[in-house]
Each structure stands twice: as C-alpha cells, then as structure tokens.
C-alpha positions in Angstrom: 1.8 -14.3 25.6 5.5 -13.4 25.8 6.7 -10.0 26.8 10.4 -9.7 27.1 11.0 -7.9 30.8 12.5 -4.3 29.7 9.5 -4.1 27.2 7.3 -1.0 27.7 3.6 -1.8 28.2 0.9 0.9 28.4 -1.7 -0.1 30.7 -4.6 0.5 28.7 -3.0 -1.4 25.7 -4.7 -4.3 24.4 -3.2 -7.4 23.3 -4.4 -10.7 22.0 -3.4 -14.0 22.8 0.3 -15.5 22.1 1.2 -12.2 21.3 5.5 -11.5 21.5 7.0 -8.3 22.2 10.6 -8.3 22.0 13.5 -6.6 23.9 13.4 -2.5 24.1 9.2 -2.3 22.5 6.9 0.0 23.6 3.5 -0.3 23.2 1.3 3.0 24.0 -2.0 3.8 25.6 -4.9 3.2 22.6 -2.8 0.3 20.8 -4.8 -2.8 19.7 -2.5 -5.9 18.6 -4.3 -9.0 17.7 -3.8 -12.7 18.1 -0.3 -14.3 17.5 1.4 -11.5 16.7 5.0 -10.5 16.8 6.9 -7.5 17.8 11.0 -8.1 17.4 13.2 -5.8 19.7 13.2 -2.2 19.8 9.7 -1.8 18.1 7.5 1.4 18.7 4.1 1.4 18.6 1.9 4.7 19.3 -1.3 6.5 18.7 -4.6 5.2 18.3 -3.1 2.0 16.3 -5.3 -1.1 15.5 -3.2 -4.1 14.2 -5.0 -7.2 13.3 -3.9 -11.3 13.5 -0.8 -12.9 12.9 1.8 -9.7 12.3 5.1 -9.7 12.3 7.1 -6.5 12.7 10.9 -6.4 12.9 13.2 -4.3 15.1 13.7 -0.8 14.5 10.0 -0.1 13.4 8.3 3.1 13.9 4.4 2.2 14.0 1.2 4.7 14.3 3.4 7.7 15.2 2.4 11.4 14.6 2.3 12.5 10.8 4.9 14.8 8.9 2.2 17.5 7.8 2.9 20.5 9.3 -1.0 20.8 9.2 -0.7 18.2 11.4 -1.5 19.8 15.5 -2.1 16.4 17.4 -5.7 15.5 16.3 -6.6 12.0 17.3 -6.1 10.1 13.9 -5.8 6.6 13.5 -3.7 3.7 11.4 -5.4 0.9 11.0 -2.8 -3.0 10.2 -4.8 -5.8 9.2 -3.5 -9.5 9.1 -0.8 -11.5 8.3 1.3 -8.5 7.0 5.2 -9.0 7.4 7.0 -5.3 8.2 10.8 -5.0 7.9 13.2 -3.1 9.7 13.3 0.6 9.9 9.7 0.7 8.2 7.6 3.9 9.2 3.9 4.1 9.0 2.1 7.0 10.2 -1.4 8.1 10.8 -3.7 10.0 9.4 -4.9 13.4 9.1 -8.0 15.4 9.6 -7.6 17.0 6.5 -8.2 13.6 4.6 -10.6 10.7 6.8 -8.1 10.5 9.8 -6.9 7.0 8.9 -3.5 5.2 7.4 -5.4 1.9 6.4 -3.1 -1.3 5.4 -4.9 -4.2 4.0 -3.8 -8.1 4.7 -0.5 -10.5 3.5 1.6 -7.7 2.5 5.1 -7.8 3.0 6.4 -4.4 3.4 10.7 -4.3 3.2 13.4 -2.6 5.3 12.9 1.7 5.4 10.0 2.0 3.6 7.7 4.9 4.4 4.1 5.1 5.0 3.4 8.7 5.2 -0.4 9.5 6.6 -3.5 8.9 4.9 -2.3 6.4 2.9 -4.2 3.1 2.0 -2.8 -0.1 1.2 -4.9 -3.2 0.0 -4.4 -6.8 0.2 -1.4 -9.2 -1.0 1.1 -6.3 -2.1 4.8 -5.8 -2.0 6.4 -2.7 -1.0 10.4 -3.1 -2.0 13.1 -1.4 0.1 13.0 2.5 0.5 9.7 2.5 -1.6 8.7 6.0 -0.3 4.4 7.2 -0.2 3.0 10.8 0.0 0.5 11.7 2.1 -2.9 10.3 0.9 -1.3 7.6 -1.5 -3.3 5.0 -2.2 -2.3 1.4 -3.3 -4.2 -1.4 -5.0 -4.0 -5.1 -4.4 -1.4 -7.4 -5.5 0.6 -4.1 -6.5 4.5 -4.3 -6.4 6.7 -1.4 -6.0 9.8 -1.4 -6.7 13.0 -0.4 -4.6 13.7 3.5 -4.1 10.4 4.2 -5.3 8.9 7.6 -4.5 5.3 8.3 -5.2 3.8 12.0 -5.1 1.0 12.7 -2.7 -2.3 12.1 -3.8 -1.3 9.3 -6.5 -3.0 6.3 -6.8 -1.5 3.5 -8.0 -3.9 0.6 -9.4 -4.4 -3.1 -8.7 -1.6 -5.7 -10.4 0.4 -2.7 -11.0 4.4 -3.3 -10.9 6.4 -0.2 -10.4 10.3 -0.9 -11.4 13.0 0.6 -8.8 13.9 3.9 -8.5 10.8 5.6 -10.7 9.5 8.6 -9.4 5.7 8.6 -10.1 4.2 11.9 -10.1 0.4 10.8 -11.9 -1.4 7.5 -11.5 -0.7 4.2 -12.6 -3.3 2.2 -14.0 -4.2 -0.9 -12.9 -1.9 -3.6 -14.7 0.1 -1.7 -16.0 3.8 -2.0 -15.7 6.6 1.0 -14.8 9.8 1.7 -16.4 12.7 4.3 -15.9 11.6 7.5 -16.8 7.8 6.5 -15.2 7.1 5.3 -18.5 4.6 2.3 -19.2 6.2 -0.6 -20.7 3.3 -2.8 -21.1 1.1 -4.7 -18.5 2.3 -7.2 -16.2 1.6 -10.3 -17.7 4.0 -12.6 -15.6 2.4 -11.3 -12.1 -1.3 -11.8 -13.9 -0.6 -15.7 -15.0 1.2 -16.3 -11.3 -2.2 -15.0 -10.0 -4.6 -17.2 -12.2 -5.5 -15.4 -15.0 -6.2 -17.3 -18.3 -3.6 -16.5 -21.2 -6.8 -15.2 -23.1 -8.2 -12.4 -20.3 -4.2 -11.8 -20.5 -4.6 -10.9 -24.0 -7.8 -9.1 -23.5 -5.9 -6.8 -20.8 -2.7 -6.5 -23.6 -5.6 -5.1 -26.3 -7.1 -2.4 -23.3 -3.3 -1.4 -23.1 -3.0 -0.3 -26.6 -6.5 1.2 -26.4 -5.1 3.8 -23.7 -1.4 3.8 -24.4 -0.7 2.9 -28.9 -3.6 3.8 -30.7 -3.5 7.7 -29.6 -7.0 8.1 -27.7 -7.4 10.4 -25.2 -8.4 9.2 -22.0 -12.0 9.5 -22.3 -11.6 8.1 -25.5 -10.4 4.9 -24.2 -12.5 4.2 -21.4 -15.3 4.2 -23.9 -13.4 1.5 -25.7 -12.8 0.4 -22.2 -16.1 -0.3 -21.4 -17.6 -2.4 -24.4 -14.6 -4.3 -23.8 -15.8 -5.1 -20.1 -18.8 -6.3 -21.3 -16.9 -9.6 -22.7 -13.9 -8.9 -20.2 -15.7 -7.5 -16.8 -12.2 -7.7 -15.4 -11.4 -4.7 -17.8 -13.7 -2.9 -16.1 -11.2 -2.0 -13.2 -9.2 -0.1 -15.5 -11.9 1.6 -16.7 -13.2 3.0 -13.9 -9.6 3.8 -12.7 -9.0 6.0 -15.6 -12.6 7.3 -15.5 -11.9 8.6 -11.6 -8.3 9.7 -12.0 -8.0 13.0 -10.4 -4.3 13.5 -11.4 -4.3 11.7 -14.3 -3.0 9.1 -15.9 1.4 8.3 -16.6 1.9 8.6 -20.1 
C-alpha cells in the first residue's frame, strides 16, 4: 500500500492491498476501495462508496458525494464502482436517492473521460465508454458495451440500451434502443455494425439485427407492432430478443 503523506485517511476506511492514494486525496469514513487500486492526487472520495479491484481514478475526481436533487436531505445512499474501470479527470459520480433504490451502480472495464457526470441513481453496465462531458440525469441507466459520445446530455429517467453508440453533442430526451446508433438531431441512423463485428458478432446475426431495425424504424409499425415482429424474429435470432424486450418495457419511449 502507498499513501502519499498529506493524504487524508478516515479511520474507519477500508482499503485493500497495493492500494495508491496520491497527493491531496481524501478518503471518508464508510469508503471501501479494493485491491490494487489507484487514486492520483487530489481525489475525493465520500459517502457510503464501495469500489471494487484494480481502479484507476485520476486527479481532480469528485467520487460518492451527496446528490443534486433538491429532494435530496442527507439519507444514507450509496454508489457502488466495480473493477477495472478507468475514471478521468474532473469526473463526478454521485449517489443515490431514496426516492429511486438508494444506489449509483457502475459495472466493470469502463473507461469514463475527463468531466463527465454521473448524477444519482444512475446505472452503468459492463465494458462501456463514456466520452468527455457526456452528462446523465438522475436515474439514467446504461447498457453494456454502450458508447456515448462527447457533450452528450441524457434526460433523467432515459435508458439507453446495450451496443448502443450515441454521436457527440445529441441531446437524448427518450430511450435508445439497444444497437442502435445516434445522430445530430437524436435521430437513428442505423445500428452499429462496426462496434457489433469488433465484439464477435457474425456478419449474418449483423444482418439479422439490420432487418429488426427496419422492422421498428422503415417499415412504419408502431412500437407494439414491431416487437411482435421482434419476437418471431428471436426465435431464429435470440440475440434480437434484447431489443424486444427493450422496446416492450420502455417507459419513455422510444427516439424516433
């Protein structure tokens, strides 16, 4: 373990082994920071906050602080880091609120860029990219192997689905399904083939994916109109069945 000597350590903090906090951090009562993690200078870290293995947060980070919600009157809430996430400068994460479960949840191997903002009761899944100034809500929540887009801003409650790719500077006000790619204007612009074949899909379950676009997006169903085309598809394609349910479930419906 290396703590740098004007680091601030709250007794009843608990770190992990070969953990590193850096130059001007504190670390509060209630703080859990797992194994081999890394805290660069001038790092804050409050609040009931658990953070998993193998972290690295850079300087300037404000972690597990009190929420924006004016609602908000100093219930003991919770965020909750898993592993091997990367966290750039400036980033803000905050915890949850009583009004939703009480918990900001971030998933593992997500790399999450300079001044973006985490507002409280969000959840983050697992292998995901958060761009530069991508701004979430309150109660935002985030597939896996989404990437968002620089100068992003997502409306509360939005849910954004797995494999989605959200361009810079959208605003998104309704839901994105999964797959599906975002334009200017928070229009879809098709699915996001490239990220799908980096991941290992087959150019065929590619395809598959393209034809469940059109069934929601060119061939003018409503919504419940498509998941039923959505759903015979999955039978062939189970992986289809994601964006089924997704649409099925969306309580502010879906960008058009």
């Amino acid at each position: 373990m290396s703590i740098h000597p004007t680091a601030i350590i709250h007794p009843k903090a608990e770190l992990g082994n070969n953990v590193t906090v850096g130059a001007f951090c504190y670390v509060d009562a209630h703080v859990t920071i797992g194994d081999n993690s890394v805290l660069n200078s001038h790092v804050v870290v409050k609040g009931k906050t658990t953070i998993g293995r193998n972290n690295h947060f850079f300087q300037f980070g404000s972690i597990g602080e009190d929420c924006q919600d004016k609602k908000y009157k100093g219930e003991p809430t919770e965020l909750i880091i898993g592993d091997n996430n990367v966290i750039r400068e400036g980033a803000t994460i905050h915890r949850g609120t009583v009004q939703d479960k009480g918990i900001t949840q971030i998933g593992d191997n997500n790399l999450i860029m300079t001044y973006v903002h985490v507002a409280h009761d969000c959840v983050i899944g697992s292998n995901s990219i958060l761009a530069t100034h991508a701004t979430l809500a309150g109660h935002v929540h985030v597939g896996d192997w989404v990437i968002l887009g620089g100068m992003t801003a997502f409306h509360q409650f939005c849910q954004i689905g797995s494999h989605a790719f959200v361009g810079g500077g959208v605003i998104v006000l309704r839901d994105v399904p999964p797959y599906v790619m975002l334009g200017d204007g928070s229009v879809p612009r098709g699915i996001n083939s490239e990220g799908l074949r980096r991941r290992g899909f087959s150019e065929e379950t590619i395809m598959q994916i393209k034809r469940a676009y059109k069934a929601v997006y060119r061939n003018g169903n409503r919504a419940e109109e498509a998941v039923i085309i959505l759903r015979e598809m999955a039978t062939q394609v189970p992986v289809i069945g994601i964006m089924a349910d997704f649409i099925e479930h969306s309580s502010r419906g879906i960008v058009r």
